[in-house]
C-alpha positions as CSV (number, residue, x, y, z in Angstrom):
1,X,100.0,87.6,79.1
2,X,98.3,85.3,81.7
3,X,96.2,86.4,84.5
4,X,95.4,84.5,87.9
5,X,92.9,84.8,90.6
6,X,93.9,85.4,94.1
7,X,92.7,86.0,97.2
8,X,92.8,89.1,99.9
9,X,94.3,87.6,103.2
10,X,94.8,91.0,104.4
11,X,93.8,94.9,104.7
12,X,95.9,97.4,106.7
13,X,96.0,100.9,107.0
14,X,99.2,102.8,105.9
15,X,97.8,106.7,106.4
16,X,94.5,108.1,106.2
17,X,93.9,106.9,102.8
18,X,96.1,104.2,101.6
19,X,96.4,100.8,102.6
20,X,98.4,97.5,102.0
21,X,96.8,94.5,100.8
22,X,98.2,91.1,100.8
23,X,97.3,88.6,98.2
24,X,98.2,85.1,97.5
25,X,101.2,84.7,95.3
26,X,100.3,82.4,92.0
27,X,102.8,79.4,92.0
28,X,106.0,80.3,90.1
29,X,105.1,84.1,90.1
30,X,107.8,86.4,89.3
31,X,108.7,89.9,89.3
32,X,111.4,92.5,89.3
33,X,110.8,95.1,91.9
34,X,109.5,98.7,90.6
35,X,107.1,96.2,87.9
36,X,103.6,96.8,87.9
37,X,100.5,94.2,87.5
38,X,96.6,94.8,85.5
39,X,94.3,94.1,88.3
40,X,90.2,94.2,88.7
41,X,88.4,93.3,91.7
42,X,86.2,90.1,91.3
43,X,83.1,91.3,92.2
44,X,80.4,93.0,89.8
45,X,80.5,95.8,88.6
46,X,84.6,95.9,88.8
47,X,85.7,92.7,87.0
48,X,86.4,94.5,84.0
49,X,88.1,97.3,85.1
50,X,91.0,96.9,85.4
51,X,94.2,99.0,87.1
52,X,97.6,99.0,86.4
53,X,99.3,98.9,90.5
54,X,102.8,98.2,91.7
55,X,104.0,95.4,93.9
56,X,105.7,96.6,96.8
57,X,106.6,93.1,98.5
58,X,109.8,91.5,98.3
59,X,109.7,89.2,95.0
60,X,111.1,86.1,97.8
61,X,107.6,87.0,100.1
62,X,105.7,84.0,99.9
63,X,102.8,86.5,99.5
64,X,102.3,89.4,97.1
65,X,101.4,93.0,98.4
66,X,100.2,96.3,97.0
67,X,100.3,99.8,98.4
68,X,97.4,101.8,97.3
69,X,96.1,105.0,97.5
70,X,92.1,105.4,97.5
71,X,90.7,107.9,96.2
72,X,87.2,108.4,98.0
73,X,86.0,111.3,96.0
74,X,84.6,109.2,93.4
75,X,83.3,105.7,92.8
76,X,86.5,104.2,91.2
77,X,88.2,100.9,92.0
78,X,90.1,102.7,94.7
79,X,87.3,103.7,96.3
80,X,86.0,100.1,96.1
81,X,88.8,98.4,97.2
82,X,88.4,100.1,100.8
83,X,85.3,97.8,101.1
84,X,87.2,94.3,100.3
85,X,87.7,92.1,103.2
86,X,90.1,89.0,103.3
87,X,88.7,86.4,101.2
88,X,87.7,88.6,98.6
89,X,89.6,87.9,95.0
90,X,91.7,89.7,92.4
91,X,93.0,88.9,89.2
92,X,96.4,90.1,88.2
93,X,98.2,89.7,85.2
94,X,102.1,88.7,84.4
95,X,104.5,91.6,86.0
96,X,105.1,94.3,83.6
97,X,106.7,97.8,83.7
98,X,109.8,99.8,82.7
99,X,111.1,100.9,86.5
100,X,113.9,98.7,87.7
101,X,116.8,99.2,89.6
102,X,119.6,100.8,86.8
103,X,122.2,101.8,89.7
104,X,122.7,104.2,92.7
105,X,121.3,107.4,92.3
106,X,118.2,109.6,92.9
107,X,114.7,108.8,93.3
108,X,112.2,111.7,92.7
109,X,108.3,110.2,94.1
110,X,105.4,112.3,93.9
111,X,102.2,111.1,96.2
112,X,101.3,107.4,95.3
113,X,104.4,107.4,93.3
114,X,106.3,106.1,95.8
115,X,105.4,102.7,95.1
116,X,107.8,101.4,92.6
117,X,110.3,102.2,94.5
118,X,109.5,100.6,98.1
119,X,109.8,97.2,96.1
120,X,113.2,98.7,94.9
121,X,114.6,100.0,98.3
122,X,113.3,97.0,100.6
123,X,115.2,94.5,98.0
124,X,118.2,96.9,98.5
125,X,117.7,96.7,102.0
126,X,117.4,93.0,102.3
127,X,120.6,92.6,100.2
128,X,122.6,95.5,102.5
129,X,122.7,97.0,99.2
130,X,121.0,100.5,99.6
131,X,124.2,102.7,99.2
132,X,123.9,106.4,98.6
133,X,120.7,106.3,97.0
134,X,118.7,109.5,97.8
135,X,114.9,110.2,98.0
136,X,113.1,112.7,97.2
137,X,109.4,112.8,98.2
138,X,106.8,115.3,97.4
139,X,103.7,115.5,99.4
140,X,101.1,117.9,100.0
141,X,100.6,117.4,103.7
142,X,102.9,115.3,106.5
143,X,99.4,112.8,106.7
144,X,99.7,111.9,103.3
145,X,103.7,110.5,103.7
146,X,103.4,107.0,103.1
147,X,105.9,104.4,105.3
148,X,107.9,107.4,106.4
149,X,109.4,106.2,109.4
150,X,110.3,102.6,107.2
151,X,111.6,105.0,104.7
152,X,113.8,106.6,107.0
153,X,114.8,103.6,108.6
154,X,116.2,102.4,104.8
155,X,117.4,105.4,103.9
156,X,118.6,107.7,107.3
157,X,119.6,111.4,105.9
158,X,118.9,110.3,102.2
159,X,115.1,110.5,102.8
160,X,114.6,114.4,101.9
161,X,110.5,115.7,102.4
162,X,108.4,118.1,100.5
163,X,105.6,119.4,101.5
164,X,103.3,121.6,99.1
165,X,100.1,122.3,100.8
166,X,101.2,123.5,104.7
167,X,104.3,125.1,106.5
168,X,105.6,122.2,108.7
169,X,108.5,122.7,110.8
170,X,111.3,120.6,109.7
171,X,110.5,119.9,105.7
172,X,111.1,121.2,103.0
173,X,108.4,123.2,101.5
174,X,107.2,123.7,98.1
175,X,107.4,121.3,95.0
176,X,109.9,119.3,93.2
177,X,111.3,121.7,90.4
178,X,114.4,122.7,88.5
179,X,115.2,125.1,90.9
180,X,115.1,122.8,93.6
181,X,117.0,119.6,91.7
182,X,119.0,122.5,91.0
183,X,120.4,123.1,94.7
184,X,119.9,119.8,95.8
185,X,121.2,117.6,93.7
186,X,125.1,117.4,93.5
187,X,125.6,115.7,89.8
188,X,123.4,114.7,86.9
189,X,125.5,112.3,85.5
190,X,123.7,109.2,87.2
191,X,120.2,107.7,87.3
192,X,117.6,109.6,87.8
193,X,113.8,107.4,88.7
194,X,111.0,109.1,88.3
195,X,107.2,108.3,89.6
196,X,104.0,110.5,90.4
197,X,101.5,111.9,88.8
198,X,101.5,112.5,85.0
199,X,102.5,116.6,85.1
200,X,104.8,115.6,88.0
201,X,106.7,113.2,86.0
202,X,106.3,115.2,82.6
203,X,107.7,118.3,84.7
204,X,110.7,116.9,86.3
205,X,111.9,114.8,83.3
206,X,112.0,118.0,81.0
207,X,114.0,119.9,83.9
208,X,116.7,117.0,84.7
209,X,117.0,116.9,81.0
210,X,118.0,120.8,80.6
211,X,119.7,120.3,83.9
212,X,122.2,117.8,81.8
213,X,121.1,114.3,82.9
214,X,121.3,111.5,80.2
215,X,118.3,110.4,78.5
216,X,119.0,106.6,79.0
217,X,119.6,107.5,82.7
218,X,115.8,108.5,83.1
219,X,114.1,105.5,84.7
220,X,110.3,106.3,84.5
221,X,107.0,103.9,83.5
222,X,107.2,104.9,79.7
């Protein structure tokens, strides 16, 4: 697998703690959207550390861009990459990654786990292809929603939000469970993509599966 140097050209804020950096694209780069990329920060002590993060530009942007979620608690690449101004270099490898598009059906994101799929639903909305795909998105506070309003642009009344952590008026509250796949979901007999946190994913897998869905219609990073 080959790996390539490129630069920041930009920083922007998306919420409070996640922001969207553009980076050059490598000539010839490819990718299918929902695929991921190993990247480090150039800059000691980080060059060897390396992440695995999603790109969540169009795969025809001239540029490439990542949506990522810092976590400031802890001195982590996350953390570091709230410091990086334009100019600053990566290095990414080739695209890799099971989550692709597999066919309208229902997206389940927890947190940061949204970022697979806003590669997948701005190429469906590019192509006037987004169709009755449905969203589900569990948060634990309305600050930490990342691109709602894009996301309800894409998606009108398919974008469905959970919120965990505080009663807001107008979401749904609680978590992503069987119960609630359950009452919300009409049919399990079609693709099911699945991204969050490890127990997230591990949770809601194991109750689509006793709620009848198809193994091979489970699109999660394996």
């Amino acid at each position: 697998m080959a790996d390539y140097s490129v630069k920041l050209l930009a920083k922007k804020p998306v919420t409070h703690n996640v922001n969207a950096y553009t980076v050059e694209k490598p000539a010839g780069f490819t990718y299918t959207p929902g695929q991921a990329t190993d990247f480090s920060i150039l800059k000691e002590p980080w060059t060897a550390e390396k992440r695995p993060f999603t790109f969540t530009s169009l795969p025809t942007a001239d540029t490439l861009q990542f949506t990522i979620k810092s976590y400031t608690d802890h001195d982590g690449v996350t953390n570091a990459l709230t410091h990086v101004q334009p100019g600053d270099e990566f290095e990414i490898s080739d695209a890799w990654g099971a989550i692709e598009y597999k066919g309208e059906g229902v997206f389940l994101a927890g947190g940061a786990g949204i970022t697979p799929f806003l590669a997948i639903f701005r190429d469906l909305y590019a192509k006037g292809q987004i169709g009755a795909n449905q969203l589900f998105f569990s948060n634990r506070t309305t600050s930490d929603i990342i691109l709602k309003e894009e996301l309800e642009q894409i998606l009108g009344d398919h974008f469905f939000n959970l919120i965990s952590g505080e009663n807001a008026e107008g979401y749904y509250h609680g978590r992503i469970d069987k119960d609630f796949l359950q009452k919300h979901v009409t049919h399990f007999d079609q693709p099911f993509y699945v991204c969050g946190p490890d127990a997230f994913t591990e949770s809601i897998l194991k109750a689509l599966e006793e709620l009848g869905a198809k193994a091979d219609a489970l699109v999660f990073e394996k």
